[in-house]
N, C-alpha and C positions, 0 to 999 in steps of 0.2 A: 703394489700387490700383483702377482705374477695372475698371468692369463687363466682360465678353470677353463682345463683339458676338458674335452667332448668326451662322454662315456654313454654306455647306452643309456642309462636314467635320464642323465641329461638332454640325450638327444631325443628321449620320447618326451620331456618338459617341455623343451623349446618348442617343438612341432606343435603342443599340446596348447600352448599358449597363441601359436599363430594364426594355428588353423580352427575350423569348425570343427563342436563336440560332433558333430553328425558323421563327420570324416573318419571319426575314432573306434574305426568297427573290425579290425583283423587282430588279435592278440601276436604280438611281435615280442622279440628282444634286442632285436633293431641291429645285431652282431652285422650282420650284412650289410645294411646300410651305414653301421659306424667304419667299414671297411672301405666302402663305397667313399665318402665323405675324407677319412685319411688318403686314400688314392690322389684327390687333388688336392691337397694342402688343406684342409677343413680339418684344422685340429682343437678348434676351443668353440665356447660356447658362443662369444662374440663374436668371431666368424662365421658359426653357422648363422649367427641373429641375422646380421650383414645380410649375409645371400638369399637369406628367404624375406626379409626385409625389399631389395630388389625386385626379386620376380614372384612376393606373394599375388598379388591382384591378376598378372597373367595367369599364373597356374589356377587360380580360384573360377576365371573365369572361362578355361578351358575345361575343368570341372564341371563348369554347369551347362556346357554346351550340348546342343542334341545331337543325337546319335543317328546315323541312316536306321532302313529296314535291318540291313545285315545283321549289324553292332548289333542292331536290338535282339535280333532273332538269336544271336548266338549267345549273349548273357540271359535271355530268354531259359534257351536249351542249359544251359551251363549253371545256371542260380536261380532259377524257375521264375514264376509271377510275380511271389510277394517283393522278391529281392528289389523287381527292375520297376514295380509299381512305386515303393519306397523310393525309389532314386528319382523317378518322372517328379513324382508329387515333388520332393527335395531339392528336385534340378541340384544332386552330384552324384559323383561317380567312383572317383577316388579316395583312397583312403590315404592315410598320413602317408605310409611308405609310398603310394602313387605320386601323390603331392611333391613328394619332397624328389622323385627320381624327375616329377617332371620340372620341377626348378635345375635340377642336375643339367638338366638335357637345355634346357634355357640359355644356363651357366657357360654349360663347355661343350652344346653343340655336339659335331662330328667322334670329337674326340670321347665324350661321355658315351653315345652308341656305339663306337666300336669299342669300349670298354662293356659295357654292361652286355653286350654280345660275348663276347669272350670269355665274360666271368660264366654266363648262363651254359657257354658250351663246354667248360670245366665243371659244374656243377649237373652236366647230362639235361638238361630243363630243353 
């Protein structure tokens, strides 16, 4: 039985199964991220399982990690009280598409930051 190509459904299944309901808070269609993911050979479902399989429990637990003054002050100013109350109380931070960029960055390092650089200064971000 041939490999089940990654598409966005799937890619928001997989993450969905990996990660915490809590993380599941930005409404995406994940087009970017499945872009992202074909960029380094991550074409099927079983290879995304694989990789987030590897670096779930680091990415989880750079998630729950605390943040200085600054961090705070600026999600503070950016997403007010309730947002950054909700994440203290939760210890996270990330949401799937954070998750999953930070296993990217796990994955392939150097090469994934000056990718997703690149991409952001085509896209004006």
């Amino acid at each position: 039985m041939p490999a089940e190509l990654l598409k966005e459904k799937s890619l928001y299944a997989v993450l969905s199964r990996t990660f915490p309901k809590q993380n599941d808070f930005l409404e995406e269609h994940y087009a970017e991220e499945l872009s992202e993911l074909n960029h380094f050979g991550i074409n099927t479902v079983e290879e995304l399982e694989e990789l987030l399989a590897k670096h779930r429990d680091q990415a989880m637990e750079m998630d729950a990690e605390e943040h200085d003054e600054e961090e705070l002050g600026w999600y503070l100013d950016e997403y007010g009280k309730a947002y950054v109350q909700e994440r203290l109380d939760g210890k996270f931070w990330f949401a799937y598409q954070g998750l999953l960029r930070i296993v990217l960055e796990l994955e392939f390092g150097e090469d994934y930051i000056s990718y997703a650089s690149e991409q952001e200064d085509l896209r004006g971000k």
